[in-house]
TORVOZA-322773 format. One record per residue (C-alpha): residue number from 0; residue in one letter; z, x, y. Coordinates in steps of 0.25 Angstrom, whole numbers. Layout:
+-----+-----+-------+-------+-------+
:   n : res :    pz :    px :    py :
+-----+-----+-------+-------+-------+
: NUM :   A :     Z :     X :     Y :
...
+-----+-----+-------+-------+-------+
This chain:
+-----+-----+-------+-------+-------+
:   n : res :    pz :    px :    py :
+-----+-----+-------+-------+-------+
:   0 :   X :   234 :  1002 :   242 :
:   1 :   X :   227 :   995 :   252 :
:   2 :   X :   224 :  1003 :   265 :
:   3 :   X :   228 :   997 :   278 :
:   4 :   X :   216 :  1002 :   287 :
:   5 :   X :   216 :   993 :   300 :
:   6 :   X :   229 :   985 :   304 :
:   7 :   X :   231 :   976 :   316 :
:   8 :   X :   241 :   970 :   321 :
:   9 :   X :   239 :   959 :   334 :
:  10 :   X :   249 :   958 :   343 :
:  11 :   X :   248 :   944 :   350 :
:  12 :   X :   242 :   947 :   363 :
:  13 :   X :   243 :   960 :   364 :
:  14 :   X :   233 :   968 :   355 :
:  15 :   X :   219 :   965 :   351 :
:  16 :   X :   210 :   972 :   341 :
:  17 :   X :   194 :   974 :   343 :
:  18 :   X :   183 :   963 :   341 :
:  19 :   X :   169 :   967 :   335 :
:  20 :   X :   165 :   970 :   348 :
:  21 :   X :   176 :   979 :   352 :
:  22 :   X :   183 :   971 :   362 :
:  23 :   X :   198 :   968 :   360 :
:  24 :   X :   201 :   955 :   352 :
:  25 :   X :   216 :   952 :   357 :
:  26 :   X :   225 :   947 :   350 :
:  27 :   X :   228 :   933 :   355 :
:  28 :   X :   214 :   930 :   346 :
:  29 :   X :   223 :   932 :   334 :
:  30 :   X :   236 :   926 :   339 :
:  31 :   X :   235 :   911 :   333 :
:  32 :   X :   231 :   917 :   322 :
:  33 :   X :   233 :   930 :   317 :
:  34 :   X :   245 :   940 :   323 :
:  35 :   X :   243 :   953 :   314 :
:  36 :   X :   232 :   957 :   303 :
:  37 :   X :   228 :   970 :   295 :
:  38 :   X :   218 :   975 :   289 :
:  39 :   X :   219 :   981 :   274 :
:  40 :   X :   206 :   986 :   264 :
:  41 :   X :   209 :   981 :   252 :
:  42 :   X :   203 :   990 :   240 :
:  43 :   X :   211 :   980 :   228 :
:  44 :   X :   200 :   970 :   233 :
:  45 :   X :   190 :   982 :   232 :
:  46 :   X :   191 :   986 :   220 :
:  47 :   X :   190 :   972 :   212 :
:  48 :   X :   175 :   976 :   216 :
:  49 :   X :   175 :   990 :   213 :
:  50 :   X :   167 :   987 :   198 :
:  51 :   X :   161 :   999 :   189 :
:  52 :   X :   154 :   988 :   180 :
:  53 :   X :   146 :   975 :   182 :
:  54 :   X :   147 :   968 :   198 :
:  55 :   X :   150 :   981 :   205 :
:  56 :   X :   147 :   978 :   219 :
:  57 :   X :   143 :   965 :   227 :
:  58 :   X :   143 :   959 :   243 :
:  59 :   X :   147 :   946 :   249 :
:  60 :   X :   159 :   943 :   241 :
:  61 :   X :   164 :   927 :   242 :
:  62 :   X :   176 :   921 :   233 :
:  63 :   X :   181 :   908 :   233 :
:  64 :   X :   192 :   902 :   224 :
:  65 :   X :   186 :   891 :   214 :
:  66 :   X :   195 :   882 :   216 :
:  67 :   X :   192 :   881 :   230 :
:  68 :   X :   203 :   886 :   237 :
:  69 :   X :   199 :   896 :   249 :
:  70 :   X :   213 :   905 :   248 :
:  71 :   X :   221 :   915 :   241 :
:  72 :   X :   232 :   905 :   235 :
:  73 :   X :   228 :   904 :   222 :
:  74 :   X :   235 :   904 :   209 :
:  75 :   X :   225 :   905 :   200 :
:  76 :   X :   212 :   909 :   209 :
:  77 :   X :   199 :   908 :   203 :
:  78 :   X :   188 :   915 :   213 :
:  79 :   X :   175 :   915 :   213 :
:  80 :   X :   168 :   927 :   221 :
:  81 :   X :   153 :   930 :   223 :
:  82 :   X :   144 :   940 :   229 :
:  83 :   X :   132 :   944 :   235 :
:  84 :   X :   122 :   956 :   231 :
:  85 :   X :   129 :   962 :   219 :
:  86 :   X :   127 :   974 :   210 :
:  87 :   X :   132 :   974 :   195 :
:  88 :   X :   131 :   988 :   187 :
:  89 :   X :   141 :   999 :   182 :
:  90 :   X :   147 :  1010 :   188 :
:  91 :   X :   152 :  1023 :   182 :
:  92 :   X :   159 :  1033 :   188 :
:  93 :   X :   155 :  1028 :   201 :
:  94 :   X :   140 :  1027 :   196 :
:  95 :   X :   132 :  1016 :   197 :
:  96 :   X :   124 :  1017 :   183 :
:  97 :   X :   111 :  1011 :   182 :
:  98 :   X :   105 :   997 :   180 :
:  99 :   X :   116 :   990 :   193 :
: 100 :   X :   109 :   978 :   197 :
: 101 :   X :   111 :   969 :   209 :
: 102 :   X :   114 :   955 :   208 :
: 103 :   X :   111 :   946 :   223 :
: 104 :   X :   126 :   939 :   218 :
: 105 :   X :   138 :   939 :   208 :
: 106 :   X :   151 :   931 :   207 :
: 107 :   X :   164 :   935 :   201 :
: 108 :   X :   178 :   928 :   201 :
: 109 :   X :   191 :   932 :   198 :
: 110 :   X :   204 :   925 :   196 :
: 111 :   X :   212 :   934 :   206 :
: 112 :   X :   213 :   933 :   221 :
: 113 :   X :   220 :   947 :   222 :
: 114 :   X :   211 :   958 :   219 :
: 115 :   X :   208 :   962 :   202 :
: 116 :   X :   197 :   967 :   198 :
: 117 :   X :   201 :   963 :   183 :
: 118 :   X :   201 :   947 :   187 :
: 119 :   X :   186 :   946 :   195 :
: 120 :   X :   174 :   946 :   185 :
: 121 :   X :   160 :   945 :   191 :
: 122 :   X :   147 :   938 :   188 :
: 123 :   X :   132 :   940 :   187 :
: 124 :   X :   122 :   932 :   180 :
: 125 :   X :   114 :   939 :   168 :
: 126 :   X :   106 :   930 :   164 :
: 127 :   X :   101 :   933 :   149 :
: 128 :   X :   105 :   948 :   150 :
: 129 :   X :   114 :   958 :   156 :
: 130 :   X :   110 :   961 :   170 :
: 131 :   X :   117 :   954 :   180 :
: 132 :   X :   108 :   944 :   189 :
: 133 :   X :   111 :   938 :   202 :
: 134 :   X :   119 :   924 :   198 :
: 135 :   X :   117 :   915 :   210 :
: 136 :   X :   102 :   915 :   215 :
: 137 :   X :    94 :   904 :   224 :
: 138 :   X :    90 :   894 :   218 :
: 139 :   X :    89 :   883 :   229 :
: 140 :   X :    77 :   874 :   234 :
: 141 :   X :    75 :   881 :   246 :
: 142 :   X :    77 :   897 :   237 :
: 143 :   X :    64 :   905 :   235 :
: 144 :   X :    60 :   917 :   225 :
: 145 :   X :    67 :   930 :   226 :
: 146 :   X :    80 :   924 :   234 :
: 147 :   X :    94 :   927 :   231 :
: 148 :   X :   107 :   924 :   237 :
: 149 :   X :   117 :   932 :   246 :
: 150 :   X :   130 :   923 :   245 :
: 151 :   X :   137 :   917 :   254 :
: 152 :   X :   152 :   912 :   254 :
: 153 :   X :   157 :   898 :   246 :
: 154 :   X :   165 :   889 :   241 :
: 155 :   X :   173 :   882 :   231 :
: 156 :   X :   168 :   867 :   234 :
: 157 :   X :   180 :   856 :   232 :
: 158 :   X :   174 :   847 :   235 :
: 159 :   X :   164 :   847 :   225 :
: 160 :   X :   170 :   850 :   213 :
: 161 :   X :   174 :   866 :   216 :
: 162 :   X :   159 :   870 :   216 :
: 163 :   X :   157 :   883 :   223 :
: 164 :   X :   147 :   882 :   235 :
: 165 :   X :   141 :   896 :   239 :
: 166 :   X :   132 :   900 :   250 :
: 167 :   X :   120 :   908 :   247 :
: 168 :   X :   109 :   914 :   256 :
: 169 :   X :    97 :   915 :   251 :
: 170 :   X :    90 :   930 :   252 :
: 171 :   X :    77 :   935 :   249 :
: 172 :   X :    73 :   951 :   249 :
: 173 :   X :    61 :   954 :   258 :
: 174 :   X :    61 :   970 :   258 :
: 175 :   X :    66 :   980 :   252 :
: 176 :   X :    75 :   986 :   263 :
: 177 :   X :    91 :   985 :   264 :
: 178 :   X :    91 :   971 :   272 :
: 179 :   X :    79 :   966 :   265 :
: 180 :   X :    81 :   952 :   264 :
: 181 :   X :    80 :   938 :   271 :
: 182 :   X :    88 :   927 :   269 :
: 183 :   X :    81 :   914 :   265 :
: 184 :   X :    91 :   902 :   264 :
: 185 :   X :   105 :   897 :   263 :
: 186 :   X :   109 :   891 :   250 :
: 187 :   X :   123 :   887 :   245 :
: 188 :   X :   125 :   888 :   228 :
: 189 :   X :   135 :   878 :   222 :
: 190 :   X :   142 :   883 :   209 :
: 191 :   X :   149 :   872 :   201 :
: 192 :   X :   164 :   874 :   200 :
: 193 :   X :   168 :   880 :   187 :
: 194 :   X :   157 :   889 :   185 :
: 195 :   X :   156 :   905 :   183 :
: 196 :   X :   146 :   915 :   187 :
: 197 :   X :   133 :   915 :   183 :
: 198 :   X :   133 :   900 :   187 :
: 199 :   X :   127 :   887 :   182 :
: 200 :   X :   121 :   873 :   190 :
: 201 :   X :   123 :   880 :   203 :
: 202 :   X :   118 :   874 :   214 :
: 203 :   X :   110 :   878 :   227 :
: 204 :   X :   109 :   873 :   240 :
: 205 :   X :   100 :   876 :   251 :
: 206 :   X :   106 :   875 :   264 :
: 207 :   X :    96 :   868 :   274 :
: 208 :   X :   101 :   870 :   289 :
: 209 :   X :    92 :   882 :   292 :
: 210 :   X :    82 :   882 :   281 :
: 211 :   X :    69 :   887 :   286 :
: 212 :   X :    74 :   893 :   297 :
: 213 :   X :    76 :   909 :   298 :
: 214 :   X :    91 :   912 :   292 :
: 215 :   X :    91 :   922 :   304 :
: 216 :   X :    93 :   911 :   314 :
: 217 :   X :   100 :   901 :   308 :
: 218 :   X :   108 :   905 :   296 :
: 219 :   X :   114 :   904 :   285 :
: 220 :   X :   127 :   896 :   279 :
: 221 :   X :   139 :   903 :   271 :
: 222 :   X :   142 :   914 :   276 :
: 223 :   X :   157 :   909 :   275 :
: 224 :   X :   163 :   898 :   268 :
: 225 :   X :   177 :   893 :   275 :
: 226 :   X :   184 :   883 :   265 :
: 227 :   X :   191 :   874 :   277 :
: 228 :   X :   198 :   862 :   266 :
: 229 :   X :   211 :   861 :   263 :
: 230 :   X :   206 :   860 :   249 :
: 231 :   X :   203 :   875 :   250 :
: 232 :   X :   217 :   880 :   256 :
: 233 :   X :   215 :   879 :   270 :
: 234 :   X :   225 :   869 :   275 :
: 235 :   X :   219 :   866 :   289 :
: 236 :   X :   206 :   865 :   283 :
: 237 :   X :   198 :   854 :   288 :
: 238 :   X :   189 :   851 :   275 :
: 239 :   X :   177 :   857 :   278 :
: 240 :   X :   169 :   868 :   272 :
: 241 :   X :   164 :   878 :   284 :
: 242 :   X :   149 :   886 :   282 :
: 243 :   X :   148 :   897 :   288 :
: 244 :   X :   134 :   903 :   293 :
: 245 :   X :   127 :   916 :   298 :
: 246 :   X :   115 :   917 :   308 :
: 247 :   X :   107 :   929 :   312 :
: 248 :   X :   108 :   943 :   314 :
: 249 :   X :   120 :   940 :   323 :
: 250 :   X :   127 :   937 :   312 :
: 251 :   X :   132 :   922 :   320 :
: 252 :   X :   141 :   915 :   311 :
: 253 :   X :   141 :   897 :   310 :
: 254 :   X :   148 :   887 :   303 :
: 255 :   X :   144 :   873 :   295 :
: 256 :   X :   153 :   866 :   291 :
: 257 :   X :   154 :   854 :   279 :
: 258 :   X :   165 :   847 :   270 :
: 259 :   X :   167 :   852 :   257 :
: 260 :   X :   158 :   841 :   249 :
: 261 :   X :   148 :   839 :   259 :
: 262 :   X :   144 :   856 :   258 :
: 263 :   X :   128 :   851 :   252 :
: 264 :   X :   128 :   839 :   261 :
: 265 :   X :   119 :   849 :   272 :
: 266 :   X :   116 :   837 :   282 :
: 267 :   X :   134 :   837 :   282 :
: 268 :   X :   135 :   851 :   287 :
: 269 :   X :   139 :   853 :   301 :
: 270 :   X :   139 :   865 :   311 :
: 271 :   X :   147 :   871 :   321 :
: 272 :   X :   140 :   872 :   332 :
: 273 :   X :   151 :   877 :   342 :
: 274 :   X :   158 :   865 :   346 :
: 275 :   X :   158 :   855 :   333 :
: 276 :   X :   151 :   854 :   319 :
: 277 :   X :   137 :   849 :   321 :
: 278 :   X :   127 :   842 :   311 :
: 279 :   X :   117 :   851 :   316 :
: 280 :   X :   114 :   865 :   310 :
: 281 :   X :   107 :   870 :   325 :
: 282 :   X :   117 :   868 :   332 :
: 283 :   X :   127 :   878 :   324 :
: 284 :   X :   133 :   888 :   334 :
: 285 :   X :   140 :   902 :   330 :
: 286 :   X :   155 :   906 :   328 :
: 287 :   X :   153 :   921 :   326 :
: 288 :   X :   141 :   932 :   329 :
: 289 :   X :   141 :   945 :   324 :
: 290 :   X :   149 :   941 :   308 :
: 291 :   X :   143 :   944 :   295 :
: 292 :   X :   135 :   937 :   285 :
: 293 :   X :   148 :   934 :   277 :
: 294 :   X :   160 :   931 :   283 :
: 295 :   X :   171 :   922 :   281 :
: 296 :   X :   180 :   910 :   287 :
: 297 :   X :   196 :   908 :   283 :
: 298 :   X :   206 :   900 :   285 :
: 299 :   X :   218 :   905 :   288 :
: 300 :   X :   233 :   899 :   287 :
: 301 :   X :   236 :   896 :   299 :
: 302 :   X :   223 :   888 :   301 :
: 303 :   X :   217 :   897 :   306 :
: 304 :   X :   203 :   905 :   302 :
: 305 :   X :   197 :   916 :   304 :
: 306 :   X :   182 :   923 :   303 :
: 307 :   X :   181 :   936 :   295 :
: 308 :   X :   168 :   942 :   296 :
: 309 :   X :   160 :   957 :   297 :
: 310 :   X :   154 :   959 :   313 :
: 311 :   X :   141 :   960 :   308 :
: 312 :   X :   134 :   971 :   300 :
: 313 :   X :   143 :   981 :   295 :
: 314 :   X :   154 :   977 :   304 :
: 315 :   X :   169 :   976 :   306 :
: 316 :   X :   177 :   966 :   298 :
: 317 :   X :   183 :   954 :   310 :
: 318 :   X :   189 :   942 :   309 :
: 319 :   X :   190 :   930 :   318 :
: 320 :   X :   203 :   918 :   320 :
: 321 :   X :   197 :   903 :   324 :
: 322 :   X :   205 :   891 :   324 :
: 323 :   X :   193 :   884 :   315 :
: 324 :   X :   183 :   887 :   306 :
: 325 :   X :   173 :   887 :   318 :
: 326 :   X :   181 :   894 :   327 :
: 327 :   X :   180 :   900 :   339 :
: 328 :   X :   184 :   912 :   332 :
: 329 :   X :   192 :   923 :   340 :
: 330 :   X :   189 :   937 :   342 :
: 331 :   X :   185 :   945 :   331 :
: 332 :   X :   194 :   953 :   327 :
: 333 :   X :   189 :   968 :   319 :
: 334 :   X :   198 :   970 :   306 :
: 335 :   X :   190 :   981 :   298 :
: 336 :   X :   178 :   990 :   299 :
: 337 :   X :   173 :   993 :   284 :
: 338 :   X :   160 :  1002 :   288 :
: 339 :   X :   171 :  1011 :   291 :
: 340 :   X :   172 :  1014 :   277 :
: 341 :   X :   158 :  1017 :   276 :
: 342 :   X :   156 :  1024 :   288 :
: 343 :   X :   151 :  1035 :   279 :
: 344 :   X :   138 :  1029 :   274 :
: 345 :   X :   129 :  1024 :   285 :
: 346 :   X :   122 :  1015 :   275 :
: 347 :   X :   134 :  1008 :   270 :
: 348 :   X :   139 :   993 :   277 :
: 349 :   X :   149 :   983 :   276 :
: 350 :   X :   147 :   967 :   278 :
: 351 :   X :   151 :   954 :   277 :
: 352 :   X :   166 :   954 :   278 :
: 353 :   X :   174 :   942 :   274 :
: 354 :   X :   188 :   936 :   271 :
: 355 :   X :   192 :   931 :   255 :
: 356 :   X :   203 :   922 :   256 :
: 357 :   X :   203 :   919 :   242 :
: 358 :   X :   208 :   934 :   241 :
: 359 :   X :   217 :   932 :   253 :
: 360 :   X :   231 :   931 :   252 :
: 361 :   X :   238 :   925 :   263 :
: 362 :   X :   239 :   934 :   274 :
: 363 :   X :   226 :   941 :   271 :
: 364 :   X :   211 :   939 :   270 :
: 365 :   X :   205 :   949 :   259 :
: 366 :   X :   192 :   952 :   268 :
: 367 :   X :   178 :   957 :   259 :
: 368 :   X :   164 :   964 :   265 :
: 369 :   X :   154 :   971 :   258 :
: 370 :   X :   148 :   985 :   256 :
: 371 :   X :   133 :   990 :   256 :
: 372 :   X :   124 :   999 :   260 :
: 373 :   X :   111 :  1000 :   266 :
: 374 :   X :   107 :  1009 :   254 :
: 375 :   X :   114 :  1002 :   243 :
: 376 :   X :   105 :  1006 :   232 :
: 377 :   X :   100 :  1019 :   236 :
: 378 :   X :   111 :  1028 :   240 :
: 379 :   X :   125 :  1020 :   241 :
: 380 :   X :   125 :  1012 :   230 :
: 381 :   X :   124 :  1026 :   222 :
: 382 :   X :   133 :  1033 :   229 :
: 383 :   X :   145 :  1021 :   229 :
: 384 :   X :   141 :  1012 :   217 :
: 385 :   X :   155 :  1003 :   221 :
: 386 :   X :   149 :  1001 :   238 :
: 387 :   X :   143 :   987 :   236 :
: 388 :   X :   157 :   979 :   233 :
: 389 :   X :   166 :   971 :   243 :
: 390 :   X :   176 :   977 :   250 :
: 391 :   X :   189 :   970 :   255 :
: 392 :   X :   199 :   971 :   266 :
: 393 :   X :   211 :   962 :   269 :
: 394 :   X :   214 :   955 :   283 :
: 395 :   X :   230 :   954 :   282 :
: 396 :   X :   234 :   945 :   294 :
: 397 :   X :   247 :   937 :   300 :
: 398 :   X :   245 :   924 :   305 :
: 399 :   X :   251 :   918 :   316 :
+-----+-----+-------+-------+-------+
């Protein structure tokens, strides 16, 4: 059974609940939106990636329905899901045997929206034998030796024959210590419509905006992908397709935005630059310091949306209501604190919390972050072989 762990209810007006910084957030931030919500954990979803044999663990989990649609109403759903760093290998009797290996991504998909472990099957690439390699690798103009992706989010393209558009950031190791890396680019891989893991004639795109530049200072695109059609199931949508970015040690989030069939048209790109959507990409201004470097945007029924997010490195799990897909967002609101389930283990973090609609039913949004360790390989990957797998909650709220 699910375990009800943090429940609030928002009386109009008169009770407010704490922000990130510890300062009241009243409730009149949530009246033209959302009058009540809860908080449950949700272990059904759990355990669809609690695996004793093949992909046993994996980060960054994105899913979009192939079809396009952004929400849970599907008759006959056919999702496509990938993730970051992943490990494959066999577990007996909660023992991780020997000769796992680590893949930098996998995909799976599954033809349920609600959780079962029997309908989701996962993907490596072997190519020419029975170890399973990483399937999506940089392979751009600008990509050098010895990069590899961390994915971003995506999106089913309509407007160009249901291809499936995925942002990538290119990363290179430069030590051997536990945040040994650098990031060197920002790439979007096209997949064409109809295709299944390991894929064929993929495409890759290097985003220009800040190439050359330090990624530290000006970014990255795709962190989170918001869908904003009517084509997608978002009736006030306005047509465009919103990117959005992450900046700096801050964590500061920003938005481009473009319309479906323009998305590799870069010189059509425009950026929010506080006040309007600008050609140029130095003048984009932030909605949001202190996220994460996933996150996610939604729409919501009522035309509505709202920003859910992680406040930064091993923090609480917020969300944020706006009128538009730019904001001004409203008070952050705290829902959940998963370090609390690993309060334990001093080495152990959670990150990158965001919403799923396409496992949302009306009412809710199914809510993922992921699990690590600062000692993965050398002591808490041996003493919890099943640690490095997403872990769900579910926000369940009334709308105004």
């Amino acid at each position: 059974m699910k375990k009800y762990i943090q429940t609030f209810f928002i009386l109009l007006l008169l009770v407010g609940c704490k922000n990130k910084q510890g300062t009241e957030t009243k409730s009149d931030n949530l009246s033209d939106s959302i009058t009540s919500f809860s908080v449950i954990e949700s272990p059904e979803w759990e355990s669809v990636f609690y695996r004793n044999s093949g992909w046993f663990g994996g980060d960054g989990i994105y899913a979009v329905n192939l079809d396009g649609k952004e929400d849970f109403e599907q008759k006959n759903p056919n999702i496509m899901l990938w993730f970051g760093d992943t490990m494959y290998g066999n577990i007996i009797n909660s023992v991780l045997q020997p000769g796992f290996t680590m893949t930098h991504n996998s995909f799976a998909i599954t033809n349920k929206n609600t959780p079962d472990s029997n309908a989701i099957t996962f993907y490596a690439d072997y190519r020419g034998d029975n170890k399973p390699k990483t399937i999506l690798i940089p392979n751009s103009p600008d990509a050098g030796e010895g990069e590899y992706y961390w994915m971003g989010d995506g999106f089913v393209n309509q407007a160009k024959n249901n291809d499936l558009y995925i942002f990538g950031y290119r990363i290179k190791n430069i030590s051997n210590e536990a945040f040994g890396f650098k990031e060197m680019g920002n790439n979007i891989v096209i997949i064409p419509s109809g295709q299944k893991p390991p894929f064929k004639n993929i495409r890759q795109l290097d985003i220009p905006f800040f190439k050359g530049m330090k990624i530290d200072s000006v970014g990255t695109f795709g962190c989170a992908i918001l869908v904003n059609t009517k084509e997608a199931g978002v009736n006030n949508g306005d047509g465009y397709i919103y990117i959005y970015g992450i900046r700096g040690m801050e964590k500061t989030i920003y938005v481009a935005r473009i319309k479906p069939a323009d998305i590799e048209a870069f010189d059509k790109w425009t950026f929010w630059n506080g006040n309007s959507f600008s050609v140029k990409p130095s003048e984009i201004k932030p909605l949001i310091t202190n996220a994460s470097n996933e996150i996610s945007v939604s729409s919501l029924p009522n035309g509505k949306y709202i920003f859910v997010y992680q406040s930064g490195f091993n923090g609480k799990i917020c969300f944020q209501l706006a009128d538009s897909p730019v904001g001004p967002f409203k008070t952050p609101v705290e829902i959940y604190d998963p370090a609390l389930k690993f309060k334990d283990n001093k080495n152990i973090f959670t990150y990158n919390a965001k919403a799923l609609p396409v496992f949302s039913k009306e009412g809710e949004l199914v809510i993922s972050y992921n699990v690590n360790s600062l000692k993965f390989f050398e002591e808490d990957l041996k003493k919890d072989s099943h640690l490095y797998r997403p872990r769900f909650i579910t926000l369940k709220y009334t709308l105004k």
